[in-house]
N, C-alpha and C positions, 0 to 999 in steps of 0.2 A: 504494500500500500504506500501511497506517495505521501511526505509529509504533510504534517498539517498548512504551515504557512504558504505551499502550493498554491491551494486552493482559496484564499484569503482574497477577497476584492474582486472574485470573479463572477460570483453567482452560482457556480459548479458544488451543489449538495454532495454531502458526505453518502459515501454507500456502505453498507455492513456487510455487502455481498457483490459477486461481482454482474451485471445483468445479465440478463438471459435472452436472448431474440424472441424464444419462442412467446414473450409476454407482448413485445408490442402489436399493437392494435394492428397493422399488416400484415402481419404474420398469422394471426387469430386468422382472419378475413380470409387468408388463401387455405387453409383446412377443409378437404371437401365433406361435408355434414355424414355421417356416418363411416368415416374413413376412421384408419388406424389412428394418425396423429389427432384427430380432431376428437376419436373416442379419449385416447391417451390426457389430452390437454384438458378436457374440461370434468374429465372423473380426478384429477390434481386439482383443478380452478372450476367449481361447482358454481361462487359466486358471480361468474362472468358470463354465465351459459345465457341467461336471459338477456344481458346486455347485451352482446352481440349478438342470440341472435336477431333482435330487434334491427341492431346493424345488417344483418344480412336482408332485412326483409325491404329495404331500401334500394332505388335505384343504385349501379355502381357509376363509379367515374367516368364520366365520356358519355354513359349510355341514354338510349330511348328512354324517356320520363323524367329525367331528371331537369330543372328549370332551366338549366343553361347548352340545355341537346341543341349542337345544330348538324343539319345531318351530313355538312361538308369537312367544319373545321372542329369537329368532336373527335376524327379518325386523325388528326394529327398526332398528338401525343400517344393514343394508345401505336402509332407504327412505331414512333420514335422508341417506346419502352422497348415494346419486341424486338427493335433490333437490337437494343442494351440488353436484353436477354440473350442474344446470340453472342455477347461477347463476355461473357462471363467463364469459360473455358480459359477467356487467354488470363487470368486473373494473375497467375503464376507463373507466364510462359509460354501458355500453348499446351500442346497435347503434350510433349517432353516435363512442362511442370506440372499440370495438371491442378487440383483441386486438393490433393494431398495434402503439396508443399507447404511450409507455415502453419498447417492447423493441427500437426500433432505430432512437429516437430521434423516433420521432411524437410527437402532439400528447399524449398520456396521457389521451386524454379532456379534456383542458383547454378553456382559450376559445379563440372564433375569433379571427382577427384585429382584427377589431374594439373586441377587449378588454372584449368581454360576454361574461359565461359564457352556456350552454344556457337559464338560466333569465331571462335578461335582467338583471341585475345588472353594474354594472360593476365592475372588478378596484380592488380594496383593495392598496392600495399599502404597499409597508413601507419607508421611508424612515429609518429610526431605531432606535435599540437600545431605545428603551420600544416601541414598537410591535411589535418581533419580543418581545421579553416578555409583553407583552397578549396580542397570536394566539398566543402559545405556551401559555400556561396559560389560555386558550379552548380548543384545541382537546385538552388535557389534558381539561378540564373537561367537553365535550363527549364525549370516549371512555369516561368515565365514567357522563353521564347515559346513553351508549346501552348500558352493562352491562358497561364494563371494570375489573377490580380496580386495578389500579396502570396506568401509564401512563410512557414515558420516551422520551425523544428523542437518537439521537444520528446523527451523518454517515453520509451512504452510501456506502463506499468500496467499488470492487469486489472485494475479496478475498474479499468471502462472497458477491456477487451468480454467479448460475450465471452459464458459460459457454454453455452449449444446454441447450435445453429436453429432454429424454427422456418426459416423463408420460407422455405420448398418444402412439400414433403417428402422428395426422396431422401431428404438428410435429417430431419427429424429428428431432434434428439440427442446429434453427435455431438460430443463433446468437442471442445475447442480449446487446441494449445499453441498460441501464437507467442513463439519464441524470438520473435524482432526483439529488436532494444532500441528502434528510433524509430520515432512515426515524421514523415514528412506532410506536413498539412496545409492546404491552399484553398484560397480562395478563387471563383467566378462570377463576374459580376451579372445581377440582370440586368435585362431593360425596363427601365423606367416606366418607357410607356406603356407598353404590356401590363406590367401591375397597376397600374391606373387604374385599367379594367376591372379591378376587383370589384365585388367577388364572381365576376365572367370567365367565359370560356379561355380569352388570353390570360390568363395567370397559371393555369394548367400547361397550355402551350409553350411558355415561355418558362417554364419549370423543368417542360421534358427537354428542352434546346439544350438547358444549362450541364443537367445532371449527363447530358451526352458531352457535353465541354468541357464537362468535371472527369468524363472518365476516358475521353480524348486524353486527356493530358495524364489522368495517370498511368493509363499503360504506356505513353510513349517515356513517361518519367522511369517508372519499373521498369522497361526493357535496358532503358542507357545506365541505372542503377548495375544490373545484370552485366553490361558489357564491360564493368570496372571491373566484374569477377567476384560482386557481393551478391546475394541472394537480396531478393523485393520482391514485395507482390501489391498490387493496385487493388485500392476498394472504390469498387463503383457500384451502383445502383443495383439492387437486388442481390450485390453480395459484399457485404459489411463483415468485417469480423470484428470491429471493433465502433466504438460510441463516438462520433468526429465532434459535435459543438464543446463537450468539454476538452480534447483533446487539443482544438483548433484554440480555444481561451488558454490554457496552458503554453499553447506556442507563441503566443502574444499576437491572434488576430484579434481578438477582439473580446467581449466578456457576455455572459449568458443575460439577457435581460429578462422579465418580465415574462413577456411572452412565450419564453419556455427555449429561444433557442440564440445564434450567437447574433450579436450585433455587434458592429465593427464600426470606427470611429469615424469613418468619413464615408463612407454607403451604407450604414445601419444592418438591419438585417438584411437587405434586398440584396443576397451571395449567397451564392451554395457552396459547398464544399467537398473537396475531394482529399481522397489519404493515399501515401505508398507508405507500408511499413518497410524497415530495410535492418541487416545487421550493418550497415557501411555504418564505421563511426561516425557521428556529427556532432556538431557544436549545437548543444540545445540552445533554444532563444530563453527567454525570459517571459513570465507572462507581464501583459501592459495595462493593468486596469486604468479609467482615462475618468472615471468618475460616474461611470453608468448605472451601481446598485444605489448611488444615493439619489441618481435622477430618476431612478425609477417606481422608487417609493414616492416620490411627487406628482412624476407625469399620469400615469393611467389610460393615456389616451388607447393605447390596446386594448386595455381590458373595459374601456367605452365603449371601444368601436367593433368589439369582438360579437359577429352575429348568432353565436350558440351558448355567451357569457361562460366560453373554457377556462379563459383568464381572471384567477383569482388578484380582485383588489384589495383583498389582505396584504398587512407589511409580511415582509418573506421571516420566520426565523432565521437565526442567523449561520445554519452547518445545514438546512434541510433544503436551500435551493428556492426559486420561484415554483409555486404550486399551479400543475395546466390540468384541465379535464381531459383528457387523448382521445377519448371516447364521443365527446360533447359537439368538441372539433371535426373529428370523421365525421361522425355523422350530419355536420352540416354538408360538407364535402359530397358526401353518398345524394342529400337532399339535391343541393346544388348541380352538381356533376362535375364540381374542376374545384382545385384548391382554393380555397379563401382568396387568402392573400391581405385581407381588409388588415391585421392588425401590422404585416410590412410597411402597407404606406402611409398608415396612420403615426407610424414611428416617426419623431420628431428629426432621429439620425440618417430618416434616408432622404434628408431634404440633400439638394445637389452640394458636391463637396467646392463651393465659390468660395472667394477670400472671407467675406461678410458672415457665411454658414461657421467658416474655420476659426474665426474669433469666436464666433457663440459658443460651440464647443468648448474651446480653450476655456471661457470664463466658468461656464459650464462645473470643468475638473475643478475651479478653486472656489466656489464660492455658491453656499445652498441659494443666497438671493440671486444670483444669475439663473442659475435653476430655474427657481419659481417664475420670475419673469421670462423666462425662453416659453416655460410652455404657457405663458399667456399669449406672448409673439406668438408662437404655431396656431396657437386658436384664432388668435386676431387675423392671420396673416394667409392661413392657408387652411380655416375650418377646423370646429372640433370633431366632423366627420370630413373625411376626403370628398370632394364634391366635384373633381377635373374625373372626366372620363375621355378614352382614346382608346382607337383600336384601328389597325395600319388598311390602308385602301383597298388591298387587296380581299379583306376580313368577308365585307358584305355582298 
């Protein structure tokens, strides 16, 4: 478990255990109702059986019935995922790493023994603190040219790594032993205009582009990782093995808000997130809290603008995290057909990062009365609900 002062000024709750996939709410959802895992999961979680399946008896995302169907641009995201399904193989490698690697202490797609990697290259050796410097702000450098906004590095410790896998159910169950020691963590920005659209069909669309830009970049990161001659594996969409908004707060993107997930200082929440975990030594960063857990016991404008009230406007205690309904939230989603999105751009921090915005924040970090006044400014300036809508010409 990672120290205590870690986790101090970030919003990332203490855990007594390490999580489990198979709890969260996506994973429930893909259980086919009288199947093995689905018997398995809820004769353990008796108290959840009704909640979901209330969830199930809902339209899904994208589909016929649900308020935001249309019958052109509903089929975008659902292609986009399936092809992100199809590349879940390479998570490791390819067919040579396979799904093994990393989870229960295989090779991770790494070199053979020979200490060639795949491509014939021999392994780059780190022998020194300049040289874990160097490969560190190379493959910074690198996650950037392949399309990442920010970029941060900290330890892998298992408190956020799952304990089993739940997505699928052909894996059901498996235990998970992810033996990295450096998680590389990055950001992708969205578009602005697209969430506008909340809570519409573009904020789904514009979610699935990302989490495909998210996992663009980390297999081309994992591979060039690979070709140093270190073992990496890429966590993209639909296969996680480990928990990114606290891992990403810890690398000093940014700190867990309110809302349940990370906001970053100068695009707020509106970034997804991608991971390579790797044993290649690196230089951990530092986490950066900028002043967000005390802005966020003032603002609330999330948990205003939140259409299924997920967002508890309780102050947070102070080791247990921001408290979210997961449940409350899908199921708006399921109602809707596409992601929220409303408490993104109600976020004060994803106003555009101008010089004028970058002073706000700044006063922001020193001072509760800048606080209070900022989020008078957001109400005054730009609604205590978002009220700009857009959607690209091609849309209608």
């Amino acid at each position: 478990m990672v120290e205590k002062d870690v986790h101090q000024g970030l919003g990332v709750g203490r855990r007594s255990r390490r999580p489990d996939e198979r709890d969260i709410v996506f994973a429930r959802m893909a259980y086919t109702p009288g199947g093995a895992a689905f018997e398995d999961y809820y004769l353990r979680h008796p108290e959840l059986r009704a909640v979901d399946d209330a969830l199930r008896a809902l339209p899904g995302l994208c589909a016929d019935g649900s308020r935001s169907f249309h019958p052109l641009n509903a089929r975008i995201a659902p292609a986009v995922f399936a092809l992100l399904a199809s590349w879940r193989p390479l998570v490791a490698g390819g067919a040579g790493g396979g799904e093994r690697g990393g989870e229960r202490g295989g090779a991770h797609g790494g070199p053979p023994a020979d200490g060639a990697d795949a491509l014939g290259f021999s392994r780059i050796e780190v022998s020194d603190d300049e040289t874990r410097r160097a490969l560190t702000a190379r493959v910074k450098g690198l996650a950037r040219y392949f399309g990442a906004l920010d970029v941060g590095v900290t330890l892998l410790t298992p408190d956020f790594v799952y304990s089993h896998a739940g997505r699928h159910e052909e894996d059901y169950g498996r235990e998970i032993s992810l033996d990295h020691t450096h998680a590389i963590v990055f950001t992708v920005e969205m578009d602005f205009r697209f969430m506008k659209a909340a809570p519409g069909l573009p904020v789904v669309t514009e979610s699935s582009r990302r989490y495909l830009e998210a996992a663009k970049v980390a297999l081309a990161l994992a591979a060039n990782v690979r070709a140093l001659g270190w073992s990496a594996r890429a966590h993209i969409d639909g296969s996680y093995l480990a928990v990114l908004p606290p891992l990403a707060a810890r690398a000093g993107l940014g700190e867990i808000g309110r809302l349940g997930i990370l906001v970053t200082e100068h695009r707020g929440p509106c970034v997804r997130l991608g991971l390579v975990t790797t044993d290649l030594p690196l230089v951990p960063d530092e986490p950066r809290p900028f002043g967000l857990q005390d802005f966020c016991r003032i603002c609330l404008k999330c948990a205003r603008n939140c259409p299924s009230q997920a967002i508890s406007r309780e102050p947070v205690a102070p080791k247990e995290g921001w408290r979210i309904s997961w449940e409350r939230c899908y199921g708006f989603w399921r109602r809707q057909g596409t992601d929220c999105g409303m408490c993104l751009i109600s976020c004060p921090y994803s106003k555009p990062d101008t010089p004028f915005h970058r002073f706000v924040r700044e006063c922001i970090r020193r001072s509760d009365a800048a606080r209070r006044v900022a989020v008078w400014g957001d109400d005054l300036f730009y609604g205590r609900r978002p009220f700009e809508r857009w959607e690209p010409d091609w849309w209608t």
